[in-house]
PyMOL Python script that loads the backbone (N, CA, C, O; Angstrom):
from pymol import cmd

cmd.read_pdbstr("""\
ATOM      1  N   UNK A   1     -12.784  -1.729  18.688  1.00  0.00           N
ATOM      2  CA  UNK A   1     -12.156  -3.021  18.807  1.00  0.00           C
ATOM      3  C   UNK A   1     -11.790  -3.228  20.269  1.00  0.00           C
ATOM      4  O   UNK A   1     -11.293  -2.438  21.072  1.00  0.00           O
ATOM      5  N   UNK A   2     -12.195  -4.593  20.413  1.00  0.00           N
ATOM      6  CA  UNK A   2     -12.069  -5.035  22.330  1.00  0.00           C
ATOM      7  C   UNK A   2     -10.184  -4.917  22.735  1.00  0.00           C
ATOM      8  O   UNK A   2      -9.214  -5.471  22.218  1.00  0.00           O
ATOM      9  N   UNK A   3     -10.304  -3.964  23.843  1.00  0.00           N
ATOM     10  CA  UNK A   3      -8.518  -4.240  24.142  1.00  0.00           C
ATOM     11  C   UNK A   3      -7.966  -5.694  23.947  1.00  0.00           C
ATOM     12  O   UNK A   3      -8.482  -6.810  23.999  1.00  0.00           O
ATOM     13  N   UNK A   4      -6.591  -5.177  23.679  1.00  0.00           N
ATOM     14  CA  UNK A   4      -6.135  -7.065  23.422  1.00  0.00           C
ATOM     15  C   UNK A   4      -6.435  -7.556  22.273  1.00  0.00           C
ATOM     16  O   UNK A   4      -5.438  -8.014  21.715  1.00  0.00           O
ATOM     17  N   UNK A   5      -7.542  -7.672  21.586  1.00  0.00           N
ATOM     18  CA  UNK A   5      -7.680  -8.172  20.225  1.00  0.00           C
ATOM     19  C   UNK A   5      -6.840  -7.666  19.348  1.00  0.00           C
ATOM     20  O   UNK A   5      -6.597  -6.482  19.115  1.00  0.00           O
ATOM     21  N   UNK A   6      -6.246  -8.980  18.695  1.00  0.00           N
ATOM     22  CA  UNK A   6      -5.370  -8.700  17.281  1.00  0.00           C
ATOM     23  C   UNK A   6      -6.382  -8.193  16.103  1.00  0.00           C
ATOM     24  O   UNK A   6      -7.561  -8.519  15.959  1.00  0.00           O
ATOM     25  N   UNK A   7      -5.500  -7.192  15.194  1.00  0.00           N
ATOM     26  CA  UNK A   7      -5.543  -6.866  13.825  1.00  0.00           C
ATOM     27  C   UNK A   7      -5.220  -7.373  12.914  1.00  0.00           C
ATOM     28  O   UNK A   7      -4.049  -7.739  13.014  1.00  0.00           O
ATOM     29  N   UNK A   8      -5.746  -7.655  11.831  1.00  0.00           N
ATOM     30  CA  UNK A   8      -5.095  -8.450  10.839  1.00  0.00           C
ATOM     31  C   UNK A   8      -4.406  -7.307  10.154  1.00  0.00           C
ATOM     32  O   UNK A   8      -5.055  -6.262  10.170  1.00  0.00           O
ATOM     33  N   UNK A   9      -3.394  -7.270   9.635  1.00  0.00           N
ATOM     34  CA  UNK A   9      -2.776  -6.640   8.693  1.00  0.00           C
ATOM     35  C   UNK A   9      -2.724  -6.907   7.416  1.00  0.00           C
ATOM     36  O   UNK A   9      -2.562  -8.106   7.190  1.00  0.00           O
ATOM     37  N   UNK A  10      -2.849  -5.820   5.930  1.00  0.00           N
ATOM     38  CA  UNK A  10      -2.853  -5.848   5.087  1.00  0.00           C
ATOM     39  C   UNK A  10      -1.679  -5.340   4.475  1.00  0.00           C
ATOM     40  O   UNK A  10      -1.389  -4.225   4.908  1.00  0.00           O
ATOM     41  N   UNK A  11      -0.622  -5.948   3.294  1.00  0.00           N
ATOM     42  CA  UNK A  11       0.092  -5.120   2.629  1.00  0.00           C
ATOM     43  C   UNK A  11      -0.690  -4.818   1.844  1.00  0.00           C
ATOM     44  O   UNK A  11      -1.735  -5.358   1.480  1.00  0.00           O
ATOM     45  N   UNK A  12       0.115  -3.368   1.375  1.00  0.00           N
ATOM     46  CA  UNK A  12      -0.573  -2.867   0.226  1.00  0.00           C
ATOM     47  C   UNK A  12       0.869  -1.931  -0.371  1.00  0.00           C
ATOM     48  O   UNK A  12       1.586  -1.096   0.180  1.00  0.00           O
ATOM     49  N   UNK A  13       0.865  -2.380  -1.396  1.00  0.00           N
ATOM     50  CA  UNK A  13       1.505  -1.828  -2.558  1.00  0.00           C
ATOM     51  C   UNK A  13       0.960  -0.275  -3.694  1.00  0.00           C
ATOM     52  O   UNK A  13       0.174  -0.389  -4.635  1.00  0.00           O
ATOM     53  N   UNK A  14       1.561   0.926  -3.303  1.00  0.00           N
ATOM     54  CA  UNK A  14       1.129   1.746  -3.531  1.00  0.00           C
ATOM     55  C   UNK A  14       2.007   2.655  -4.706  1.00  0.00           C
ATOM     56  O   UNK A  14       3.130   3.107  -4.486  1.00  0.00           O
ATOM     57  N   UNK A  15       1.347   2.803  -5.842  1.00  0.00           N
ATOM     58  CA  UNK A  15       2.156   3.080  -6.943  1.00  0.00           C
ATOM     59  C   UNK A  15       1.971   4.309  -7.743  1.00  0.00           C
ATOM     60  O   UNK A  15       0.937   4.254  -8.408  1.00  0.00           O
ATOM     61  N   UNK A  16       2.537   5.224  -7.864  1.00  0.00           N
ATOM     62  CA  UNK A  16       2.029   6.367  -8.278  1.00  0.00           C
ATOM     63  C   UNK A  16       3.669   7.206  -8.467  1.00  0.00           C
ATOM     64  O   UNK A  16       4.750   6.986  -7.919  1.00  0.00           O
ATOM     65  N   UNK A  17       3.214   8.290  -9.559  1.00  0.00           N
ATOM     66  CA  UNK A  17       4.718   8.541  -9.904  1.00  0.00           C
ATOM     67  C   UNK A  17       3.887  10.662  -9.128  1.00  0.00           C
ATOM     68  O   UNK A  17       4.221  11.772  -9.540  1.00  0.00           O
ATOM     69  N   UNK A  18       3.281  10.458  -8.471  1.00  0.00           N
ATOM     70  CA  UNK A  18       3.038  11.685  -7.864  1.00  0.00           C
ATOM     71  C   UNK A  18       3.519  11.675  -6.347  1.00  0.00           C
ATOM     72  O   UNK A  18       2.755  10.880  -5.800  1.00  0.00           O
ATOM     73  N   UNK A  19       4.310  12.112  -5.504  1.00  0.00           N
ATOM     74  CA  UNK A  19       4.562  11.784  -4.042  1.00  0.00           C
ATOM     75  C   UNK A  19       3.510  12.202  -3.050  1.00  0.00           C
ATOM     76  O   UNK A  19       3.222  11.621  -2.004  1.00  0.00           O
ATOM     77  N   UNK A  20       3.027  13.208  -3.501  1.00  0.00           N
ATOM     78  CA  UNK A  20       1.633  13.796  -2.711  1.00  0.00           C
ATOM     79  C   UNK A  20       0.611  12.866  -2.574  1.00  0.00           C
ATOM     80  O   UNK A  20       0.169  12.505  -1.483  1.00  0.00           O
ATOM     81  N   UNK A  21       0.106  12.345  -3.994  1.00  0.00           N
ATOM     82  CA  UNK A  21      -0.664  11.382  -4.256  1.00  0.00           C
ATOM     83  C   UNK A  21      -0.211   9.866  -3.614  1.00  0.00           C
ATOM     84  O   UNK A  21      -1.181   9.174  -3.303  1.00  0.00           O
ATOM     85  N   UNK A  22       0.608   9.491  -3.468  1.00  0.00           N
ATOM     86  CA  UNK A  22       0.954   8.453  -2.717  1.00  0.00           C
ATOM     87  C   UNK A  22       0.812   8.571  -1.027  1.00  0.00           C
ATOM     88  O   UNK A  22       0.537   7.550  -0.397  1.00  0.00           O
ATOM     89  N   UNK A  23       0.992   9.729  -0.394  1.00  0.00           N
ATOM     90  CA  UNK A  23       0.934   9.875   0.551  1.00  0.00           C
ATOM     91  C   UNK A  23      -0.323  10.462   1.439  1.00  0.00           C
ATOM     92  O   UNK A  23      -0.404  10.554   2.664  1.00  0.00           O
ATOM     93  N   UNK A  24      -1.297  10.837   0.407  1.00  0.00           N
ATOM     94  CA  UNK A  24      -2.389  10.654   0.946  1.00  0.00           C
ATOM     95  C   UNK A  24      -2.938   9.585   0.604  1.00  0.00           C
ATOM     96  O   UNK A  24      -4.093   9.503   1.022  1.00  0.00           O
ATOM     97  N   UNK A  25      -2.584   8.718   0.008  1.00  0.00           N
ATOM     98  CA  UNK A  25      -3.328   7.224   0.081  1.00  0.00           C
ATOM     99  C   UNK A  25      -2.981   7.169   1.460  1.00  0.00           C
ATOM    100  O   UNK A  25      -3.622   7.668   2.386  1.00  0.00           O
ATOM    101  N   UNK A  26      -1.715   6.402   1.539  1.00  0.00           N
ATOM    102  CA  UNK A  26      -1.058   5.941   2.642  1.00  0.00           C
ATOM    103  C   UNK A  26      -1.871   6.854   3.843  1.00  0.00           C
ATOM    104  O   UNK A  26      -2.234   6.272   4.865  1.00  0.00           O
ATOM    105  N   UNK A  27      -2.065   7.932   3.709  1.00  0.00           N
ATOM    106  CA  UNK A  27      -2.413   8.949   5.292  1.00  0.00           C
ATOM    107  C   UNK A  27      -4.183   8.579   5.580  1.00  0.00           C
ATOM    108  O   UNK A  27      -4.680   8.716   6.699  1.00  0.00           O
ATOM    109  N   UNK A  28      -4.915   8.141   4.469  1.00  0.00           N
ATOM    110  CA  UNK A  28      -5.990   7.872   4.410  1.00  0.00           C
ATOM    111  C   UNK A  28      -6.360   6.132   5.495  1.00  0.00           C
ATOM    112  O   UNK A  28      -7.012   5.728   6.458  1.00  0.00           O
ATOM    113  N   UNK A  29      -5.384   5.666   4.439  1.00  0.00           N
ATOM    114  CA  UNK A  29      -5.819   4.151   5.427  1.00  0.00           C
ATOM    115  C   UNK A  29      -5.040   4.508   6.702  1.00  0.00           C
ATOM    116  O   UNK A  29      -5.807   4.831   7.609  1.00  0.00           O
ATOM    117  N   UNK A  30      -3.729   4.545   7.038  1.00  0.00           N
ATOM    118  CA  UNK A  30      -3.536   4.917   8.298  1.00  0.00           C
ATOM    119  C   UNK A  30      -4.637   5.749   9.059  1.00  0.00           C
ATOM    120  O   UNK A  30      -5.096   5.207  10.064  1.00  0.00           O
ATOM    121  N   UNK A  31      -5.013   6.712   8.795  1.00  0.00           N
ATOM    122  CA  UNK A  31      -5.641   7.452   9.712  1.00  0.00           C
ATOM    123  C   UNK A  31      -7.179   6.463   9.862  1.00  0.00           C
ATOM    124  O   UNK A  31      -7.889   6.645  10.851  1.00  0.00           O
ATOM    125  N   UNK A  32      -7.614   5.341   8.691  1.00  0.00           N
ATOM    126  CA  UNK A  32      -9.031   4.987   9.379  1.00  0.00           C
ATOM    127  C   UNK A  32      -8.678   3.274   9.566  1.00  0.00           C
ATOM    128  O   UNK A  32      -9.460   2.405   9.179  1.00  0.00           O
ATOM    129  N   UNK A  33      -7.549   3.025  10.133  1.00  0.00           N
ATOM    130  CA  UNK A  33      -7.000   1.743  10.341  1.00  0.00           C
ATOM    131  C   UNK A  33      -7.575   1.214  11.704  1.00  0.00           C
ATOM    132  O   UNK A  33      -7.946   0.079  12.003  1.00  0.00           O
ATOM    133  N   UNK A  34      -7.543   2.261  12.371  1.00  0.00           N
ATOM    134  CA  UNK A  34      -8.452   2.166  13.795  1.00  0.00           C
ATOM    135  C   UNK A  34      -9.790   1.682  13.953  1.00  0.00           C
ATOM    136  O   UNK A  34     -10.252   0.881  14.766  1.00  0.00           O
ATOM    137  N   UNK A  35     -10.465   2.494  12.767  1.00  0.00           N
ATOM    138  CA  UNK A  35     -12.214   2.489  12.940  1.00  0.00           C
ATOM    139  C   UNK A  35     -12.563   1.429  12.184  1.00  0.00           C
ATOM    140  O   UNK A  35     -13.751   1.115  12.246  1.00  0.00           O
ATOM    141  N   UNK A  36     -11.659   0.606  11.288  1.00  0.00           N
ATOM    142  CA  UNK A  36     -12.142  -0.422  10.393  1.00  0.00           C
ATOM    143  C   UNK A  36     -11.439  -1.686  10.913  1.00  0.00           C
ATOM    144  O   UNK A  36     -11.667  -2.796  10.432  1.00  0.00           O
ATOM    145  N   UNK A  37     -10.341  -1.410  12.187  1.00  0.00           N
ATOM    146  CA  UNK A  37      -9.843  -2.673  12.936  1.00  0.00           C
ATOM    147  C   UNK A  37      -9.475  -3.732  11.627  1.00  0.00           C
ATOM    148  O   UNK A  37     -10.030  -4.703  11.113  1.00  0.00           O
ATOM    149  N   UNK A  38      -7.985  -2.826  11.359  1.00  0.00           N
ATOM    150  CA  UNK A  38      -7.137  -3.626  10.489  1.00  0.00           C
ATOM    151  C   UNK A  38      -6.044  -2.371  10.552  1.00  0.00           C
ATOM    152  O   UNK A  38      -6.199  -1.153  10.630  1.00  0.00           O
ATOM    153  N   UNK A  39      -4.786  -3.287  10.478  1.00  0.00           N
ATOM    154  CA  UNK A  39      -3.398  -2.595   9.880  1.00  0.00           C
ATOM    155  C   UNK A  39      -2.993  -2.605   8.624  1.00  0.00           C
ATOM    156  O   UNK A  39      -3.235  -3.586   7.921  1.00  0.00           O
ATOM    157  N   UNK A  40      -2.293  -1.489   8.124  1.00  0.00           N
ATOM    158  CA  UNK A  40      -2.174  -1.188   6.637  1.00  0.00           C
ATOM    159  C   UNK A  40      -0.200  -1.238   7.072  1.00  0.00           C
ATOM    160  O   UNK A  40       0.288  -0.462   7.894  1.00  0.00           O
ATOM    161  N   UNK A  41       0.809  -2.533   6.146  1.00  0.00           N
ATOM    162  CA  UNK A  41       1.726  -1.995   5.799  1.00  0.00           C
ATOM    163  C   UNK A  41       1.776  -1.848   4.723  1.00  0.00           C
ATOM    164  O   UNK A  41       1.442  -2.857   4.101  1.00  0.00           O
ATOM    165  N   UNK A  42       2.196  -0.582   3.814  1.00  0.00           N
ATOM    166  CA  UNK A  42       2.287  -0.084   3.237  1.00  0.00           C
ATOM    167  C   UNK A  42       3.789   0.450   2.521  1.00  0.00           C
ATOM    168  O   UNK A  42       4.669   1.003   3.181  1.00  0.00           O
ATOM    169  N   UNK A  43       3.879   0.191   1.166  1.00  0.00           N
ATOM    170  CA  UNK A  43       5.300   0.261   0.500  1.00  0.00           C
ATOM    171  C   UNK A  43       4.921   1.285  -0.544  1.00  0.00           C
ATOM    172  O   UNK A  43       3.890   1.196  -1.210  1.00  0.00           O
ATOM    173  N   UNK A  44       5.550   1.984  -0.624  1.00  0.00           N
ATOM    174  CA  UNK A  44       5.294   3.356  -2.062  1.00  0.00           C
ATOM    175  C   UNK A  44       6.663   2.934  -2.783  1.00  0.00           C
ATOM    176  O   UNK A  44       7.789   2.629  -2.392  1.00  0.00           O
ATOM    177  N   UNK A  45       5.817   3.107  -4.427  1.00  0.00           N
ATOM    178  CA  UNK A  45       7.000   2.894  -5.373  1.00  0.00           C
ATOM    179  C   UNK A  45       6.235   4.059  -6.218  1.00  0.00           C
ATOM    180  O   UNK A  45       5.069   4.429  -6.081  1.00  0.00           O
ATOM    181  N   UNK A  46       7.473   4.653  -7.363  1.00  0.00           N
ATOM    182  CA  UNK A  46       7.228   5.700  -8.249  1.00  0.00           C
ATOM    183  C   UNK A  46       6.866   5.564  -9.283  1.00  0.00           C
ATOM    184  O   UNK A  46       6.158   6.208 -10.056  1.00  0.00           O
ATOM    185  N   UNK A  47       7.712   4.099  -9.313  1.00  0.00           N
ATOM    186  CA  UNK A  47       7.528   3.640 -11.063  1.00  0.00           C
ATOM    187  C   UNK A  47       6.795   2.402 -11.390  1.00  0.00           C
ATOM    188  O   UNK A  47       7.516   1.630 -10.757  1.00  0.00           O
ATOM    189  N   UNK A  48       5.997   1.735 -11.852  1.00  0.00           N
ATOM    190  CA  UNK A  48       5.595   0.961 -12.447  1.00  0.00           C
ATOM    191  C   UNK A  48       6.782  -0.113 -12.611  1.00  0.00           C
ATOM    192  O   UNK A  48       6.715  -1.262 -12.176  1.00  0.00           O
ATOM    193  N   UNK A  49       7.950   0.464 -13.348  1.00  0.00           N
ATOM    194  CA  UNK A  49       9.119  -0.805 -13.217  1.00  0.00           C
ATOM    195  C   UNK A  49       9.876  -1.163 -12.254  1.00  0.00           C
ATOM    196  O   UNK A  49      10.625  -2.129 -12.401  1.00  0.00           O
ATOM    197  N   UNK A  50       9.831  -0.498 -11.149  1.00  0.00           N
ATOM    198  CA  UNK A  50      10.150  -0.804  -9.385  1.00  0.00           C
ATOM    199  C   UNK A  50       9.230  -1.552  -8.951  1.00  0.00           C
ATOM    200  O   UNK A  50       9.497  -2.484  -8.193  1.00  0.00           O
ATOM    201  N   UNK A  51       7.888  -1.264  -9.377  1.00  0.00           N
ATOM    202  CA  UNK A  51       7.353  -2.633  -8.461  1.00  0.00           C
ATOM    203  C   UNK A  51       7.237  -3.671  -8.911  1.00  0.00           C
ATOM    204  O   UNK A  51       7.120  -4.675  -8.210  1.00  0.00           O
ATOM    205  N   UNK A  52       7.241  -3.688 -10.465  1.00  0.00           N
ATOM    206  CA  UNK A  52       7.311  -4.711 -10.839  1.00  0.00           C
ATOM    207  C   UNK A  52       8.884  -5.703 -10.651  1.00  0.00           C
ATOM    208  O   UNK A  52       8.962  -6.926 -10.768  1.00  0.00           O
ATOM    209  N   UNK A  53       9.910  -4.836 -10.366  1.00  0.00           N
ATOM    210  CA  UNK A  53      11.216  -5.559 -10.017  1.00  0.00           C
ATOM    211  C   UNK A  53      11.063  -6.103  -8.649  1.00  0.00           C
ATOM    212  O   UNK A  53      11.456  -7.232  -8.356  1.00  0.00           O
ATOM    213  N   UNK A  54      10.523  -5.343  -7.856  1.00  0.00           N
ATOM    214  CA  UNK A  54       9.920  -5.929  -6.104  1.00  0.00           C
ATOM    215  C   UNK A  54       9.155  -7.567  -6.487  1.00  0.00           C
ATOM    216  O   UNK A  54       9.310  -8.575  -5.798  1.00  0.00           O
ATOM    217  N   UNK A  55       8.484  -7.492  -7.512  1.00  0.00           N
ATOM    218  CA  UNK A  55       7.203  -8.451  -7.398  1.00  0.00           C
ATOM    219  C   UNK A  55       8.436  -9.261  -8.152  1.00  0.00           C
ATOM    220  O   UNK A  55       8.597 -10.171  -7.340  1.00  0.00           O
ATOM    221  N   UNK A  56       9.279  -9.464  -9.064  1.00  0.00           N
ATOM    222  CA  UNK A  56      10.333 -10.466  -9.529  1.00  0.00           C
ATOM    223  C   UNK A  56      10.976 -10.724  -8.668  1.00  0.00           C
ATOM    224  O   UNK A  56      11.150 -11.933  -8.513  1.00  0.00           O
ATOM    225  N   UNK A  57      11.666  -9.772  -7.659  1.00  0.00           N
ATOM    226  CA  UNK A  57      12.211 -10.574  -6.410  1.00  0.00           C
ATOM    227  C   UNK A  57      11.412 -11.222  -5.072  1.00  0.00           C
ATOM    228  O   UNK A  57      11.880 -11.599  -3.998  1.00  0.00           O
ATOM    229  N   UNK A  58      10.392 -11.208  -5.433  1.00  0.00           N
ATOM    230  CA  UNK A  58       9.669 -12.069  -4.220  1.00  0.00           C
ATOM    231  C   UNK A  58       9.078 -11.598  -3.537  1.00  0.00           C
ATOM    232  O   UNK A  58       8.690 -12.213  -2.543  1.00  0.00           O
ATOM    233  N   UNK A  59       8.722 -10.227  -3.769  1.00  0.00           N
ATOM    234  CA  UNK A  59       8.096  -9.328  -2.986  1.00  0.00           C
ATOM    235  C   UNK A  59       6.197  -9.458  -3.504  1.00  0.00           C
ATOM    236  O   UNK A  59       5.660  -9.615  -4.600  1.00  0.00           O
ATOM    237  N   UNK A  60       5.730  -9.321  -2.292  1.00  0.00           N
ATOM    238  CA  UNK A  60       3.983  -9.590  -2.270  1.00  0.00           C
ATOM    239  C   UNK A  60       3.078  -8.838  -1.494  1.00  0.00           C
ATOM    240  O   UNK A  60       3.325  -8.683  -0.298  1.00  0.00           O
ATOM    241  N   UNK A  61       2.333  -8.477  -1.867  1.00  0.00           N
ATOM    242  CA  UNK A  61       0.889  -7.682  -1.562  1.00  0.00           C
ATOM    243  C   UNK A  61      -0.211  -7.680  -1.846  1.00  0.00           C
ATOM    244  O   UNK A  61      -0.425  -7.521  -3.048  1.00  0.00           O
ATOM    245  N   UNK A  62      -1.401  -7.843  -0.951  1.00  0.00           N
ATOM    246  CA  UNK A  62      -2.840  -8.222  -1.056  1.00  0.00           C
ATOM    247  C   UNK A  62      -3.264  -7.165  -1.761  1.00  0.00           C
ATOM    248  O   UNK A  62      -4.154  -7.438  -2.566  1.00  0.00           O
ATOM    249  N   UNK A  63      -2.870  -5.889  -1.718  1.00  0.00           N
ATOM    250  CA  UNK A  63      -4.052  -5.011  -2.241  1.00  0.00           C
ATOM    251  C   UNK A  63      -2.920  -4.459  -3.162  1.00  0.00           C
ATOM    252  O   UNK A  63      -1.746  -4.546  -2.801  1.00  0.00           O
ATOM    253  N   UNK A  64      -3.262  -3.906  -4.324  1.00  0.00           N
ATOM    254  CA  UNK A  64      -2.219  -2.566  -4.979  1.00  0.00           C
ATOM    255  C   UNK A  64      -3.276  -1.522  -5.088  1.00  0.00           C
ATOM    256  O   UNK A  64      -4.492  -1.579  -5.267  1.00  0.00           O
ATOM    257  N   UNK A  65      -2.314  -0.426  -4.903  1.00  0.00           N
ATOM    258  CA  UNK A  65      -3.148   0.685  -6.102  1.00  0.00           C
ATOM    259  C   UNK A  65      -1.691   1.372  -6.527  1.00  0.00           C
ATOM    260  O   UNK A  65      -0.647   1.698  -5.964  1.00  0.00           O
ATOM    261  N   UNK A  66      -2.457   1.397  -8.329  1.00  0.00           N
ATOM    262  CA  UNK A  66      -1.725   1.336  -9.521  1.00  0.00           C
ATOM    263  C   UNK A  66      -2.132   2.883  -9.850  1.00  0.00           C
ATOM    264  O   UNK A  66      -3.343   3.093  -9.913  1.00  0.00           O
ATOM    265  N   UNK A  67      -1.506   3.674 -10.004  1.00  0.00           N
ATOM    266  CA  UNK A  67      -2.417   5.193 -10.402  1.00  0.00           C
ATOM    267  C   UNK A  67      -1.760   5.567 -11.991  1.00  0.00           C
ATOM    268  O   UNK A  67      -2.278   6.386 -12.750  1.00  0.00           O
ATOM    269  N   UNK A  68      -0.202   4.577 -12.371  1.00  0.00           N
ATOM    270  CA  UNK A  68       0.319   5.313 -13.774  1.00  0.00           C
ATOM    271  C   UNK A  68       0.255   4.336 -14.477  1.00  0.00           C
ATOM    272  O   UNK A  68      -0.166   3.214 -14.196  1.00  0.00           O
ATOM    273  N   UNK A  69       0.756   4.807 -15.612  1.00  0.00           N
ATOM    274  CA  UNK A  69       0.822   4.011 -16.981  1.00  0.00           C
ATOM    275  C   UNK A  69       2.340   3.345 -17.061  1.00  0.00           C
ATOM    276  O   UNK A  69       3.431   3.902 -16.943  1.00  0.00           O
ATOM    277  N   UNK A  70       2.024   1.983 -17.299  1.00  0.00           N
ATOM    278  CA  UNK A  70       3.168   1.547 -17.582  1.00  0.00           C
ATOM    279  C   UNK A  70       3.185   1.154 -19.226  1.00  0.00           C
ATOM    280  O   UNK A  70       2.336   0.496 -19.828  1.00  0.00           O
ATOM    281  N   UNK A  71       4.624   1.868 -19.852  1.00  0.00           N
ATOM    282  CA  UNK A  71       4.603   1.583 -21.114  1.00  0.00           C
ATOM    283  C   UNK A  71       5.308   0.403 -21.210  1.00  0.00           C
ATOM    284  O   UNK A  71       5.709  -0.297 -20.280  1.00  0.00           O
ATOM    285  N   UNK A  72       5.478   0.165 -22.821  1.00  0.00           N
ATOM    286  CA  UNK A  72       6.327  -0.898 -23.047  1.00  0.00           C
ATOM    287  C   UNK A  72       8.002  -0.838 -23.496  1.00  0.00           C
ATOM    288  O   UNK A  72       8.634  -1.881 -23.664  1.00  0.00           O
TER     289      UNK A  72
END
""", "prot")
cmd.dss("prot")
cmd.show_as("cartoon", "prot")
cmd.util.cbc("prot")
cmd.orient("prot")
């Protein structure tokens, strides 16, 4: 990417009740955020009913990844 040129940034909503597993998502796009000329912010939740309380208060993100089961 040419010096000076902006990145677009992506949220992404990352959900998983494993912490390891969440954090190599997150370490994955960070580390190839460079070579694909885009920014990743990135939010980790544990539970399925945290993000869904984020997304009732107004909270938004282009991409998710969903890795658990949400019951009823």
């Amino acid at each position: 990417m040419p010096k000076g040129e902006v990145m677009n940034t992506y949220r992404i909503a990352i959900c998983d009740d494993e912490s390891l597993t969440c954090q190599e998502i997150k370490d994955i796009l960070v580390n190839n955020s460079h070579q694909i000329g885009v920014n990743f912010d990135t939010e980790i939740f544990y539970t399925g009913e945290s993000l869904i309380e984020n997304i009732r208060c107004g909270a938004a993100w282009g991409i998710f990844s969903c890795l658990i089961q949400i019951t009823e």
